[in-house]
C-alpha positions as CSV (number, residue, x, y, z in Angstrom):
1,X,-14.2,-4.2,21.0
2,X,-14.3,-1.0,23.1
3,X,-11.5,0.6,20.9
4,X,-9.2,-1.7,19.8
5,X,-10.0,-3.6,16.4
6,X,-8.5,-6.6,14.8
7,X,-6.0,-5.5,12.4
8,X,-3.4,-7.9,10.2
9,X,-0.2,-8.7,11.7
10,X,2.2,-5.9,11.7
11,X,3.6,-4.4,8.4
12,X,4.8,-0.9,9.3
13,X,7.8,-2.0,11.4
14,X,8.8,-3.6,8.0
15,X,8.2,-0.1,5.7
16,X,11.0,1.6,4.8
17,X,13.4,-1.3,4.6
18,X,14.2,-3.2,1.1
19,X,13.6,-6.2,0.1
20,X,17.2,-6.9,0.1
21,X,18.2,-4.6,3.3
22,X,15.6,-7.1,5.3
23,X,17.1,-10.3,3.5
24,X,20.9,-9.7,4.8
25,X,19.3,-8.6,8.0
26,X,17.5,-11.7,8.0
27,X,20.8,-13.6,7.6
28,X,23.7,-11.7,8.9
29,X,26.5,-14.1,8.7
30,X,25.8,-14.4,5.1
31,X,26.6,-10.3,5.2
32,X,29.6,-11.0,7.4
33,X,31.0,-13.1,4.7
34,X,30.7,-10.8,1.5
35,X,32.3,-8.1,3.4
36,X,35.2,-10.0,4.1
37,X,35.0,-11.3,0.5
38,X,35.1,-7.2,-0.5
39,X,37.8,-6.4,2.1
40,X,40.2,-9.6,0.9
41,X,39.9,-10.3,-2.6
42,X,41.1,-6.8,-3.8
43,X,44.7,-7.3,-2.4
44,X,44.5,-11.0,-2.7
45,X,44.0,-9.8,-6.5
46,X,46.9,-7.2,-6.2
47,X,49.4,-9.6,-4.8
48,X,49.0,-12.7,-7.5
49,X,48.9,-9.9,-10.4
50,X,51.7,-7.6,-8.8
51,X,53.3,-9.1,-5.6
52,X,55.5,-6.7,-3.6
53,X,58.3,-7.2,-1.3
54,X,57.7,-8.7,1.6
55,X,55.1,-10.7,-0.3
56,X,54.7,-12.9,2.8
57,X,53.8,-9.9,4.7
58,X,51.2,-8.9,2.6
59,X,49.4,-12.5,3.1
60,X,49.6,-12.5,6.3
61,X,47.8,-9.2,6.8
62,X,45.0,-10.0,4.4
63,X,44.5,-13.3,6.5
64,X,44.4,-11.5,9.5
65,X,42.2,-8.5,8.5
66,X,39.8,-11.6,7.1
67,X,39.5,-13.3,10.2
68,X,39.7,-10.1,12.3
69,X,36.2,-9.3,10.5
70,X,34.0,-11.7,11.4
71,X,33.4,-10.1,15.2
72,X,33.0,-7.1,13.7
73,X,29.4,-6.9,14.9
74,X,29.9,-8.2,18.6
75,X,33.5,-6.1,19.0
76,X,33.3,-3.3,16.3
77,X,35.6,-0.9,18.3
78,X,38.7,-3.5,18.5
79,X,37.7,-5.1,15.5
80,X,37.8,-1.2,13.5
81,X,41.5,-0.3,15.1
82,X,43.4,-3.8,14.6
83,X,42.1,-3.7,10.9
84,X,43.4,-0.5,10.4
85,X,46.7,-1.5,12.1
86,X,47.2,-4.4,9.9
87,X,46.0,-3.0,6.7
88,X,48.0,0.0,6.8
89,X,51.2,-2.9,7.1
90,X,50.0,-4.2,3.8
91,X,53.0,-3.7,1.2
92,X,49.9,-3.8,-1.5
93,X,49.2,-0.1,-0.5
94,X,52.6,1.0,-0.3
95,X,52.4,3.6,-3.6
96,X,48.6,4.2,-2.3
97,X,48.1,8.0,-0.5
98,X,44.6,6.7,0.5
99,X,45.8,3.8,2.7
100,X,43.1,1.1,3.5
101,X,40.5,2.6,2.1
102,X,38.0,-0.6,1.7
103,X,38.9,-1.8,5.1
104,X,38.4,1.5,7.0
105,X,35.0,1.9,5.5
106,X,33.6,-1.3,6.7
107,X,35.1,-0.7,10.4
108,X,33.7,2.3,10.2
109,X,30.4,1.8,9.1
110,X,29.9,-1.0,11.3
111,X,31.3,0.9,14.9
112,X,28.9,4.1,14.0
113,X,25.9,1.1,13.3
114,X,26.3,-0.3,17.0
115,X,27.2,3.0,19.2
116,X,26.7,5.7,20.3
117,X,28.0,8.9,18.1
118,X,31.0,9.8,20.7
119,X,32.3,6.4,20.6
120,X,32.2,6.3,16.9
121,X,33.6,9.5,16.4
122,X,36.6,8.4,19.1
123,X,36.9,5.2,17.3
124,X,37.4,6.9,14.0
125,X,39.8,9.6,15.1
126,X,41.8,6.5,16.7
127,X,42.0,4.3,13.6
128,X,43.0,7.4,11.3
129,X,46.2,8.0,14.2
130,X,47.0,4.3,13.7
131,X,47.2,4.2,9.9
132,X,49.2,7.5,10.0
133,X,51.5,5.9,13.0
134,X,51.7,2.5,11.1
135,X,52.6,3.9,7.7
136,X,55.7,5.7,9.4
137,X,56.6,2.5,10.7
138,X,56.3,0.6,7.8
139,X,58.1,3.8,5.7
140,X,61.1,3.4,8.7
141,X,61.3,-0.3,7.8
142,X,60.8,0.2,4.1
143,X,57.9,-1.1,3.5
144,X,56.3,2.4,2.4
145,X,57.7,4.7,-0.1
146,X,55.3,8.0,1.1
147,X,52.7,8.4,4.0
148,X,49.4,8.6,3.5
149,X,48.0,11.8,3.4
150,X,45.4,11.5,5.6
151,X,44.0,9.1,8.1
152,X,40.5,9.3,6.9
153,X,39.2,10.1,3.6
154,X,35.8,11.3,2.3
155,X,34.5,7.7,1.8
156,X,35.1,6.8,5.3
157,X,33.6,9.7,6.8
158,X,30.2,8.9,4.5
159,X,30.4,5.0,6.3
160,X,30.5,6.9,9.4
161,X,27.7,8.9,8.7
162,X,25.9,5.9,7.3
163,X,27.0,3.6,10.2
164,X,25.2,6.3,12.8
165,X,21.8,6.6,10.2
166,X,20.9,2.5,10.4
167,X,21.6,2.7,13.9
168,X,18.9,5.5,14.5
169,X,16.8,4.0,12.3
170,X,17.1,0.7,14.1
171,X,16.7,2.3,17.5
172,X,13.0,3.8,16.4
173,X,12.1,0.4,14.8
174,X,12.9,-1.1,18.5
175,X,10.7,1.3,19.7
176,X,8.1,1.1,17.8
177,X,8.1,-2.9,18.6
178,X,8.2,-1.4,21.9
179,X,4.9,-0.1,21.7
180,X,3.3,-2.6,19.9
181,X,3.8,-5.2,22.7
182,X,2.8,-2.1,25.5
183,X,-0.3,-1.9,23.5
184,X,-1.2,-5.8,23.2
185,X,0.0,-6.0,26.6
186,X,-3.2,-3.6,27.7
187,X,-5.5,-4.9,25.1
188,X,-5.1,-8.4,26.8
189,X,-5.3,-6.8,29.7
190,X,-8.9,-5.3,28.9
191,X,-10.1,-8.2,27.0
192,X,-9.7,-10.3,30.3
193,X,-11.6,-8.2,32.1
194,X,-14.0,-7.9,29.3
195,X,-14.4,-11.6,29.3
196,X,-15.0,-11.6,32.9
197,X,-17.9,-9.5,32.4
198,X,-20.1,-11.5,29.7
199,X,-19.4,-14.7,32.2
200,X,-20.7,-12.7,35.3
201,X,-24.3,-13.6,34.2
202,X,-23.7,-16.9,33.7
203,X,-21.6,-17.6,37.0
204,X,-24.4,-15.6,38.7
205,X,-27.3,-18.0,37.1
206,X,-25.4,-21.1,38.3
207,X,-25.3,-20.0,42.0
208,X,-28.9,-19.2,42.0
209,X,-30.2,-22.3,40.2
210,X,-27.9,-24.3,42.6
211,X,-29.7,-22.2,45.9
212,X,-33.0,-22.8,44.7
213,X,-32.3,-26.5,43.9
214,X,-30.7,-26.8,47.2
215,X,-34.0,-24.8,49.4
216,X,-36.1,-27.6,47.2
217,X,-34.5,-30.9,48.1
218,X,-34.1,-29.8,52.0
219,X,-37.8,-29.0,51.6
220,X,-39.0,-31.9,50.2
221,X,-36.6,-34.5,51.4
222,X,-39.7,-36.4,53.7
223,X,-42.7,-36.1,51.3
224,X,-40.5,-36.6,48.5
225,X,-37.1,-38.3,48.3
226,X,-37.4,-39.6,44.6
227,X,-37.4,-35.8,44.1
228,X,-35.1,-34.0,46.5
229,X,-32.5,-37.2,45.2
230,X,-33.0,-35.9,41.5
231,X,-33.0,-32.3,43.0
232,X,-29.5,-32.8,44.3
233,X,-28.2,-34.6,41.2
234,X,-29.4,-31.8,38.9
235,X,-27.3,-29.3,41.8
236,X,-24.2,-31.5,41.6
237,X,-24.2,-30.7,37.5
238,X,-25.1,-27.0,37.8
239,X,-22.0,-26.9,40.6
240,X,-19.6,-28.5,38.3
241,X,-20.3,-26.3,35.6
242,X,-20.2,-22.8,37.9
243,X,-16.8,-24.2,39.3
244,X,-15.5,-24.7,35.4
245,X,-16.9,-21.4,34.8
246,X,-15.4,-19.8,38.0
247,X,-11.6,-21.6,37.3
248,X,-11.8,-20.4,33.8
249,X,-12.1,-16.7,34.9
250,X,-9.4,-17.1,37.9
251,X,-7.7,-18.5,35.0
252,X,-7.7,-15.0,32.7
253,X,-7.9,-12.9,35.9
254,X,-4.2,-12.9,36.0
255,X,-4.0,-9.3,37.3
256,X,-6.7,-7.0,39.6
257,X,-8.9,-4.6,37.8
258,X,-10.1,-1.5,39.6
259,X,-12.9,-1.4,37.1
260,X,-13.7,-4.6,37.4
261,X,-16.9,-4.3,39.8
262,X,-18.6,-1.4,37.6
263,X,-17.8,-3.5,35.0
264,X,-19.7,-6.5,36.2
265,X,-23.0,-4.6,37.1
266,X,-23.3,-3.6,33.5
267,X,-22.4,-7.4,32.2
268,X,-24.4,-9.3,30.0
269,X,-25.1,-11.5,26.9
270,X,-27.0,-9.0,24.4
271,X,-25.2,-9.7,21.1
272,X,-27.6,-10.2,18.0
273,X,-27.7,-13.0,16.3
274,X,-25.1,-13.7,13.3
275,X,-27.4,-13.2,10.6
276,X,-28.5,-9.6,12.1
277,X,-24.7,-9.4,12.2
278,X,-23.9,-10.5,8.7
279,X,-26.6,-8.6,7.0
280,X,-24.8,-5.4,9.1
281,X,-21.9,-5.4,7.0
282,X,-23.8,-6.8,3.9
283,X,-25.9,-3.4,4.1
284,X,-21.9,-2.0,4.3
285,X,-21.2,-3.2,1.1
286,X,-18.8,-6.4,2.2
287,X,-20.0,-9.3,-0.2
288,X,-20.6,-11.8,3.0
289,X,-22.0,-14.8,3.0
290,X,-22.9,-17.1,6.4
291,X,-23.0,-20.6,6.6
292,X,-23.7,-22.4,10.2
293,X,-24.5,-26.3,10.0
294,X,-26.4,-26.4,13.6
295,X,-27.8,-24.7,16.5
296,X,-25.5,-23.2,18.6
297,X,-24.9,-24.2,21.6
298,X,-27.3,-22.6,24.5
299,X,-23.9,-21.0,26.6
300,X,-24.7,-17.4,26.1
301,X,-20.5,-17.5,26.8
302,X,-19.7,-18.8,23.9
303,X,-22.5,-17.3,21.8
304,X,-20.8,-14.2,23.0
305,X,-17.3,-15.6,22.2
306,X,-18.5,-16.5,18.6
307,X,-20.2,-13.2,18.0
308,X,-16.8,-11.1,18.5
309,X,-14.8,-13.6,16.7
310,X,-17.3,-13.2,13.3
311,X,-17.9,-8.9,14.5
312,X,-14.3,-8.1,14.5
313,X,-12.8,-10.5,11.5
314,X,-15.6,-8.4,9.2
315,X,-14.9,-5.3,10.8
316,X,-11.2,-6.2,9.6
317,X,-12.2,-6.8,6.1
318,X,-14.0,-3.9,5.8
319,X,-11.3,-1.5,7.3
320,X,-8.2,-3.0,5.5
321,X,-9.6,-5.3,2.2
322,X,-8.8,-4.2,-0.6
323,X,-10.5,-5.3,-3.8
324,X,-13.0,-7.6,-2.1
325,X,-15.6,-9.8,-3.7
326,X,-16.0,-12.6,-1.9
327,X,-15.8,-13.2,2.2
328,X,-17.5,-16.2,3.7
329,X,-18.7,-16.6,7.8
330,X,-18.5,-20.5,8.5
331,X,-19.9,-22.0,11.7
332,X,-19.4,-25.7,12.2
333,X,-20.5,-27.5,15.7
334,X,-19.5,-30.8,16.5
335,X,-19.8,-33.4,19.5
336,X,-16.3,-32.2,20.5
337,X,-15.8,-28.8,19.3
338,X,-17.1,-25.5,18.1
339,X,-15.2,-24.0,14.5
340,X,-15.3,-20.6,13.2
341,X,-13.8,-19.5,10.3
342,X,-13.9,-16.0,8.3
343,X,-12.6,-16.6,5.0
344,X,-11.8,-13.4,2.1
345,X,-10.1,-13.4,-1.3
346,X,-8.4,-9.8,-0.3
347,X,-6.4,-9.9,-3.8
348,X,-4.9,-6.5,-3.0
349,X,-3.1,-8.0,-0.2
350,X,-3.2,-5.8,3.2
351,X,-3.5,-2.6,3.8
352,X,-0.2,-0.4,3.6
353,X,-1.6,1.9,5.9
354,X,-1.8,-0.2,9.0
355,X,-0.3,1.6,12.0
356,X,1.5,0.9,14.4
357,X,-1.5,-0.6,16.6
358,X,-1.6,-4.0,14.1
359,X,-2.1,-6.9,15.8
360,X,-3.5,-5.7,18.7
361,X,-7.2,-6.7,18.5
362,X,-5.8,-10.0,17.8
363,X,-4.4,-9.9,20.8
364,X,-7.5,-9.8,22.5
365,X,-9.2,-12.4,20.6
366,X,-6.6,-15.2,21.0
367,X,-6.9,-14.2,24.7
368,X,-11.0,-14.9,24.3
369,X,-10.3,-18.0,22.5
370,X,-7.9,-19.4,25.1
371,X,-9.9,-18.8,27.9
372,X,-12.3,-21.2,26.3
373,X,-9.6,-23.8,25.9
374,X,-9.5,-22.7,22.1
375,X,-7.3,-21.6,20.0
376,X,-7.4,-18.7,17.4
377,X,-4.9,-18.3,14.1
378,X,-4.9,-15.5,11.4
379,X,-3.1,-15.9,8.8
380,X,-3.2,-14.9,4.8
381,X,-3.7,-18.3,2.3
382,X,-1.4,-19.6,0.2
383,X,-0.5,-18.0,-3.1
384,X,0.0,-14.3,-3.7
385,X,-3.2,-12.9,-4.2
386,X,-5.2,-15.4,-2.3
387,X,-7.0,-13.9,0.8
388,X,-7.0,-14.3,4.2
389,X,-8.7,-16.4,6.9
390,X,-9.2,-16.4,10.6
391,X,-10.2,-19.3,12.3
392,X,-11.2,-19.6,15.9
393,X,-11.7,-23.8,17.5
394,X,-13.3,-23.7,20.8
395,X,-13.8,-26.9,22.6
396,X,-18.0,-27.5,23.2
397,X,-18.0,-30.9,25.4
398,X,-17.9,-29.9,28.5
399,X,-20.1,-27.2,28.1
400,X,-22.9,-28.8,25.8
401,X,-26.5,-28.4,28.1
């Protein structure tokens, strides 16, 4: 397909993240909740085994540093220096030279996960002045026996340096997704134009069956009316079909192509048949097998349509199957519409080693398929090992001859 080949959906934005980094991302209020739980519970714990004086006090902070936490991702800069404010007033850590330790870490590993460096690094050196000016106070009111000795420790500045590595590995996922829609976005692009082509021939036939039916009835409308009548009937049915033909490619033509006209000259409906096609990849080495239950239909259009579906689905198999034995080409024609389906028992599961261009050549056929009034889905089977299928429906009664 000029370049761009069907490939599974995409994996490699996925690689590098665990299963269990990609199920709290998945579900981040369920991740809001444990840290809370891990910031909370451990003075919770120290004021019912040990409670110190002002126990009140020391209630009230946890319930505020709890609540204080869940907008930690959509205000992690406020969110970092009232925690570390209210902690540091905690009587629980009045013998501790560490301060807040638990709850800095979180505030700072989620500011450095959702800004830039500067502002993290301001952040940090802001929340380390107000747990050393917040421990004076609470030693001026007697809360405190000793300062801390330091506004940060170790542990905090390793969240830090954590916080700013998921957000540059996040940024270069975003990109990447970036790029994958740029590239489907021209792989549509080029498949419309594409599509355009193979229909030129067709569009082209119409007009010229419909001039010479037209020249014939004018010409024999007074030696032969019975004719020139059926003449005209016959050029109503060949103008309804070019106009279905022509709306269909105004329809994909959604942008100009500069490449368009050189394009068209070299238009047409060459593509062998599907059991030259199939015994292609048998002589390949993919165990294929074809089954069609009719004829056809005579639109070299969608002849064309189903040859790329069935060209680039094997192409696909045979690029990124792994352990193949079995794939199956099924072609089903009916009154009302026109079913494809490649079927494979890929029980490696897909290739690790897709790039970033997955997806992208199907892309291009979904566009095919909806310019047909169709519909195209790819999609692996149920059960872990089971294969994968693509399956193409293209409406056939309005284009049946």
């Amino acid at each position: 397909m000029a370049g761009v080949m069907l490939d599974r959906p995409d994996l490699s934005l996925q690689q590098g993240r665990s299963r269990v980094a990609r199920w709290f991302a998945a579900r981040p209020r369920v991740a809001d909740v444990a840290v809370i739980l891990a910031c909370s519970a451990p003075p919770a714990a120290a004021l019912i085994l040990e409670p110190r004086h002002p126990v009140w006090l020391g209630w009230a902070c946890v319930v505020v540093v709890a609540i204080v936490f869940w907008w930690r991702r959509s205000h992690p800069l406020p969110v970092l220096l009232i925690v570390a404010g209210v902690a540091s007033l905690n009587p629980v850590y009045a013998a501790s030279l560490a301060g807040p330790t638990t709850e800095i870490i979180f505030g700072l590993f989620a500011l450095a996960s959702r800004v830039r460096l500067r502002t993290a690094l301001i952040g940090a050196a802001a929340a380390a002045l107000i747990v050393l000016g917040v421990s004076w106070a609470a030693m001026w009111i007697g809360i405190r026996a000793t300062p801390p000795i330091a506004g940060l420790q170790p542990f905090a500045v390793a969240a830090l340096a954590a916080g700013v590595a998921v957000r540059t590995a996040r940024g270069r996922r975003e990109t990447l997704e970036q790029v994958v829609a740029l590239r489907e976005e021209r792989a549509a692009g080029a498949e419309r134009a594409r599509i355009t082509a193979e229909m030129h021939d067709v569009v082209a036939h119409s007009v010229t069956v419909m001039v010479a039916l037209a020249g014939g009835a004018a010409a024999g409308w007074e030696k032969h009316p019975e004719r020139a009548r059926a003449a005209l009937d016959q050029l109503g049915e060949v103008g309804a079909g070019a106009l279905e033909e022509m709306q269909r490619i105004l329809h994909v033509l959604r942008d100009s192509d500069p490449d368009l006209v050189e394009t068209l000259e070299t238009a047409g409906h060459t593509a062998p048949t599907l059991d030259g096609l199939v015994e292609v990849f048998r002589r390949t080495g993919v165990p294929v097998t074809l089954d069609v239950n009719t004829e056809l239909p005579a639109d070299p259009g969608l002849r064309t349509a189903v040859h790329r579906i069935v060209r680039e689905s094997l192409t696909n198999v045979l690029r990124h199957g792994v352990d193949v034995t079995y794939v199956e080409v099924r072609v089903a024609v009916t009154d009302s519409e026109l079913v494809v389906t490649v079927t494979d028992n890929c029980r490696g599961g897909a290739n690790p080693n897709i790039g970033v261009g997955a997806g992208v050549g199907l892309t291009a056929l979904r566009e095919r398929a909806r310019a047909f009034g169709g519909e195209l889905t790819a999609a692996p089977l149920p059960g872990a090992h089971a294969g994968w299928q693509t399956r193409a429906v293209l409406p056939v009664q309005l284009r049946r001859s």
